[in-house]
C-alpha positions in Angstrom: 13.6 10.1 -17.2 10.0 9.1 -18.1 7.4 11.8 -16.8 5.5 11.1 -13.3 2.8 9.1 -13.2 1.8 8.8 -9.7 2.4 12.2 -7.6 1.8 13.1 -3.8 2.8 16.7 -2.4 2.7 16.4 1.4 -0.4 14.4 1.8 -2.2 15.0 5.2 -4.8 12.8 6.3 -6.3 14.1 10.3 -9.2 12.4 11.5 -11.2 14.2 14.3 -11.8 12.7 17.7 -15.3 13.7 19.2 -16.5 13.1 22.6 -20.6 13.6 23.3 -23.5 12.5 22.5 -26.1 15.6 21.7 -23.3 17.9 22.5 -20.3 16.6 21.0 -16.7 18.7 20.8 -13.4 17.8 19.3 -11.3 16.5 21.8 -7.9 15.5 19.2 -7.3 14.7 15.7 -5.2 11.4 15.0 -3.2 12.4 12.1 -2.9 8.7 10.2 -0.9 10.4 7.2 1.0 13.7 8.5 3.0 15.4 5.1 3.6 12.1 2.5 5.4 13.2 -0.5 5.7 10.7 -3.6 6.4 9.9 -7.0 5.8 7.1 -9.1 6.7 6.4 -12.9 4.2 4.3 -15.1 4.5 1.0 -14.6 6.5 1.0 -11.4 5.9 -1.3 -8.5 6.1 0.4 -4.6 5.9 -1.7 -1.8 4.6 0.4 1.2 5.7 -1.0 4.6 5.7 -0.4 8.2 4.3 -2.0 11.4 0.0 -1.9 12.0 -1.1 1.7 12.4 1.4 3.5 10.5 -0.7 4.9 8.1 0.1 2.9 5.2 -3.6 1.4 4.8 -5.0 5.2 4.8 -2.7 6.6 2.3 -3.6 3.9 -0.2 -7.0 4.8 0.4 -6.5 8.8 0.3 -4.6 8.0 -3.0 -8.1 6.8 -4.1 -10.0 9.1 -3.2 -12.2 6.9 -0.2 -10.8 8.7 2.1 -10.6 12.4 1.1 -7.0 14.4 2.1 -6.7 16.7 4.8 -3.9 18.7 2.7 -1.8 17.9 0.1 -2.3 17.2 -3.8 -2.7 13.3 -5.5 -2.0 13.8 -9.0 -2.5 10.7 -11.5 -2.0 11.0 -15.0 -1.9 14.6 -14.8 -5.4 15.3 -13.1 -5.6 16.5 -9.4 -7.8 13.6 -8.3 -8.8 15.2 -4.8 -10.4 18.5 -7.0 -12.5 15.8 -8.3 -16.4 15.4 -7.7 -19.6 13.6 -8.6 -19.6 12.2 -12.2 -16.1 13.2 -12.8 -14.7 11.3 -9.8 -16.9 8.3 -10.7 -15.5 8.5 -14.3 -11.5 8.8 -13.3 -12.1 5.7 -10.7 -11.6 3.6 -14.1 -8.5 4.3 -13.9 -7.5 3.0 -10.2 -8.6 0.4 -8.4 -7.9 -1.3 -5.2 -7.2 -5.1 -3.9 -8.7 -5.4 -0.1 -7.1 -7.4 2.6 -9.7 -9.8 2.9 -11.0 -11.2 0.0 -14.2 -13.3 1.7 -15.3 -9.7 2.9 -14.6 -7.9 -0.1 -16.7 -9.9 -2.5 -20.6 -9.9 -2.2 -21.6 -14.0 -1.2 -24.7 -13.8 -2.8 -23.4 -12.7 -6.3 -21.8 -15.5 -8.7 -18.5 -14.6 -9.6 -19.9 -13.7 -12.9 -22.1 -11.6 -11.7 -19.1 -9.9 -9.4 -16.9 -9.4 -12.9 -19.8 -8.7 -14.9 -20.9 -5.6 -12.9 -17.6 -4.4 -12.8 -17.3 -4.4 -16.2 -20.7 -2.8 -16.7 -19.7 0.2 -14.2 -17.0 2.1 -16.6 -17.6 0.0 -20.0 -20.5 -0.1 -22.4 -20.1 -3.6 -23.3 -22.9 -5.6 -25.5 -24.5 -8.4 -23.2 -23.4 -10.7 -26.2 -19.9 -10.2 -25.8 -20.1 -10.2 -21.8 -19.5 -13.6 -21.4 -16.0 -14.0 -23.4 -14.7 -10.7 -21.5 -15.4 -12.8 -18.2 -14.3 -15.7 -19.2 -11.0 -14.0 -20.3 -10.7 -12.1 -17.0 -10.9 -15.7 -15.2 -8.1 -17.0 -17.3 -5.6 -14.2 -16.6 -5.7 -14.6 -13.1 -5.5 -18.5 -13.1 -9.3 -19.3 -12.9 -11.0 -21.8 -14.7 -13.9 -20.0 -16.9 -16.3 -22.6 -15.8 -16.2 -21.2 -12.5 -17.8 -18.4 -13.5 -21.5 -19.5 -11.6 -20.0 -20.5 -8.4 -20.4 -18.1 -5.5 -17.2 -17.1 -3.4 -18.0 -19.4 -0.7 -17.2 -22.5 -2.9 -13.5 -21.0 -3.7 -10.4 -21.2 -1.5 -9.2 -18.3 0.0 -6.5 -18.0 -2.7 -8.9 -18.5 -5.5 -11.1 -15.5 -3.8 -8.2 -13.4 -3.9 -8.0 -14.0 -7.7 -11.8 -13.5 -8.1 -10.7 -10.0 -6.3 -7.9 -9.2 -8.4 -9.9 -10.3 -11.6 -12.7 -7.1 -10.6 -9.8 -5.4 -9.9 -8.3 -5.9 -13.6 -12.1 -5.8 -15.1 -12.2 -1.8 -16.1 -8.5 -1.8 -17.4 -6.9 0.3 -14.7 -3.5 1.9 -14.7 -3.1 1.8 -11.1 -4.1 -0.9 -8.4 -3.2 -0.5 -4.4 -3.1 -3.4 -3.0 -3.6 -3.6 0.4 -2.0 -6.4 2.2 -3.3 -8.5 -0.6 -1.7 -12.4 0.8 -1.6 -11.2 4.7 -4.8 -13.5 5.2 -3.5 -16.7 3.2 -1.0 -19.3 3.3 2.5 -19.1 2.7 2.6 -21.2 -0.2 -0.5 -19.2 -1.6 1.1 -15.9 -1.0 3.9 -16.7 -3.3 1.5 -18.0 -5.9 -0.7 -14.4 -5.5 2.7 -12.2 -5.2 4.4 -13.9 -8.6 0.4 -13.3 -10.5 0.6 -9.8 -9.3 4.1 -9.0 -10.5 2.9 -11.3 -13.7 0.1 -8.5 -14.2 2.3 -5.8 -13.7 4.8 -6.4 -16.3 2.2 -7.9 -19.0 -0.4 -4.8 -18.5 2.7 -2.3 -17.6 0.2 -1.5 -14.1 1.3 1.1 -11.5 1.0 -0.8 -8.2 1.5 -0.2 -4.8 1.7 -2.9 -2.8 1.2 -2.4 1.0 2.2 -5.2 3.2 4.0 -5.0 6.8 6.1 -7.9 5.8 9.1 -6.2 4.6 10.5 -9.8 2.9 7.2 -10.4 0.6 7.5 -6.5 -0.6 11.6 -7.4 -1.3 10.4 -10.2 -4.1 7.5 -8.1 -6.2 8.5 -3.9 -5.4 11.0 -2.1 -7.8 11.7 0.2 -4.8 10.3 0.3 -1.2 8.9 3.3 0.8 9.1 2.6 5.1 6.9 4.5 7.0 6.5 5.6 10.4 3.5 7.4 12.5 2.2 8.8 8.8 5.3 9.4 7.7 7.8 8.3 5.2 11.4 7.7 6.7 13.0 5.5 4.4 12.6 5.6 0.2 14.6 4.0 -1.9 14.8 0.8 -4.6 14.3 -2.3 -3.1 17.2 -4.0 -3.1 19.0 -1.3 -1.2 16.3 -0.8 1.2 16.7 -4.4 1.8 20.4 -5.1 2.0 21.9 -2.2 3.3 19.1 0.2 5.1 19.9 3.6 6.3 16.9 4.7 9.1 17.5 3.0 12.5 13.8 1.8 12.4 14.1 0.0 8.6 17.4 -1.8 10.2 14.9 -3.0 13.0 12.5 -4.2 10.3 15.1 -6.1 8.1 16.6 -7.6 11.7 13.1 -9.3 12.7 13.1 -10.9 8.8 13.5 -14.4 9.2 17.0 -16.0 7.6 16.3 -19.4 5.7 19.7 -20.7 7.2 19.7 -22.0 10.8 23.6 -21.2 11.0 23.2 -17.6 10.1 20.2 -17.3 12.0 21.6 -18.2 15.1 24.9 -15.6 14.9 22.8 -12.3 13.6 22.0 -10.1 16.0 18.2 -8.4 16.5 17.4 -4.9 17.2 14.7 -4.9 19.5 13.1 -1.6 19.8 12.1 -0.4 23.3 8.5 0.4 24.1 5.1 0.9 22.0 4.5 3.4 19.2 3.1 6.9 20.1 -0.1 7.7 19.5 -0.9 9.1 16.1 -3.3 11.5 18.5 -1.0 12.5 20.4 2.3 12.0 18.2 5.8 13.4 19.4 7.6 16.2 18.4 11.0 16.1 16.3 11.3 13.3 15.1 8.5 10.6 14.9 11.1 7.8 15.9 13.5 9.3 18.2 11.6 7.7 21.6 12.2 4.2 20.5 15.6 5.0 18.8 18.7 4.1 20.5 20.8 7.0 18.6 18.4 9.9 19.8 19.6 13.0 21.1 18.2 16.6 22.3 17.9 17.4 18.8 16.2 14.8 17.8 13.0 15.7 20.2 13.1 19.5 18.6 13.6 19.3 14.9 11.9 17.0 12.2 14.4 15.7 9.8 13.7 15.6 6.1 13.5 13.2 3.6 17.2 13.8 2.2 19.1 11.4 -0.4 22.6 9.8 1.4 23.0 7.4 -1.2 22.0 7.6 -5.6 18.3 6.8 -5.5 17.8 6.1 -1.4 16.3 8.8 1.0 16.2 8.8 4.6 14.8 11.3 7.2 17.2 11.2 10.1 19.4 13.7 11.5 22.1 11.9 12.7 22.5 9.5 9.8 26.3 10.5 8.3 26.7 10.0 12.0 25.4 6.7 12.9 25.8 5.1 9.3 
């Protein structure tokens, strides 16, 4: 078994809620990421799913360092990134990078696209100005771009084509490991395939650790080696992704796979949804026991007292439910 890349020990990330102007107390904390525990091998691809305001966006960006940790550990490569400060922070950010949502916001409209690479490159590499050119040029033609391109401004791209300008700074310092978050939400269907099969592309050429956050469980099925499901900053479901896919074991991953759309009108029509009742709870105010059991249909007493762990019911798949060898 190859050694671990990627590693998170019980990951907290609590943001404080303040009321006041010249006099301001803490009223709550909303605890986006509440004890995440992970590991990833080099050159593995995890898709992180779940439903808007799960969390999954703020644990790519705690994994990064953006947003610091409440508790917990993130270890990369063998260095505790969150112990990290100042120069020494700046100089490990070479070796993660992340892919934003929105790639018209991400990507500064009044800097050529050569400009955007170039500066990226200049960040983490000492690279002659002679030899600047040719590494842009060669970043545009691994993502697809046309080197001539290189003194447009984002405005004059497609939204796909800006989302290969933002992978391209992405790729420009070499990193081992990219998040990307929610990278084709924003673009068309036909363009999100074309940005998921570069991305896996990338991955297998460059060997990258990725992590690929997306709330569309069947666009994480075609890229992720194995799929983590989370729930009100937590983790319920972990396992490899065709598993996860075909035969989940959490009651709220079986609700996700349900609303998946089925390419065959026949089959379509005869499968039965599992609607979930009501909204999520508030990470600020989030329920005890078990995250899910207010919208699960299997919940009993127990489930509102103790918090299940994330045990392994099948070879490679973990799920935190109490009741599973029940209800499976």
């Amino acid at each position: 078994m190859p050694d671990t890349f990627l590693e998170l020990r019980h990951v907290k990330t609590h943001f404080p809620v303040e009321r006041g102007i010249i006099f301001r107390r803490r009223i709550g904390t909303v605890k986006a990421v509440d004890g995440v525990s992970l590991h990833l091998q080099q050159g593995e691809v995890l898709g992180l799913v779940g439903e808007s305001g799960c969390g999954k966006s703020t644990l790519g960006r705690t994994i990064l360092q953006l947003v610091p940790p409440t508790e917990g550990t993130v270890i990369l490569a063998g260095r505790t990134l969150n112990e990290l400060h100042g120069t020494e922070l700046r100089q490990a950010r070479a070796d993660f990078q992340m892919i934003f949502q929105d790639p018209y916001a991400s990507l500064n409209p009044r800097m050529t696209v050569y400009d955007t690479l170039a500066e990226a490159i200049g960040s983490h590499r000492q690279v002659p100005a002679v030899e600047m050119p040719a590494r842009v040029a060669a970043l545009m033609q691994k993502v697809g771009l046309p080197p001539r391109a290189i003194k447009k401004y984002p405005h004059e791209f497609s939204g796909g084509q800006r989302q290969r300008i933002a992978i391209a700074r992405a790729l420009a310092v070499e990193p081992k490991l990219i998040i990307a978050d929610e990278p084709v939400s924003a673009l068309d269907v036909s363009i999100q395939a074309q940005i998921i099969n570069l991305l896996a592309k990338l991955s297998r050429e460059m060997q990258l650790t990725l992590i690929f956050i997306s709330h569309d469980l069947s666009v994480v099925k075609h890229i992720a080696d194995r799929i983590a499901v989370m729930y009100l900053g937590k983790i319920v479901e972990l396992g490899p992704a065709a598993d996860v896919f075909e035969k989940p074991l959490h009651p709220y991953t079986k609700a996700l796979v349900s609303a998946v759309p089925i390419p065959d009108p026949e089959r379509e029509r005869q499968r039965q949804r599992i609607l979930l009742l009501g909204d999520p709870p508030s990470p600020m105010n989030p329920p005890g026991g078990c995250p899910f059991h207010p919208r699960c249909s299997h919940a009993v007493v127990e489930c509102k007292t103790s918090v299940p762990s994330l045990d392994e019911f099948r070879p490679g798949q973990q799920a935190a439910c109490i009741r599973l060898k029940e209800i499976s």
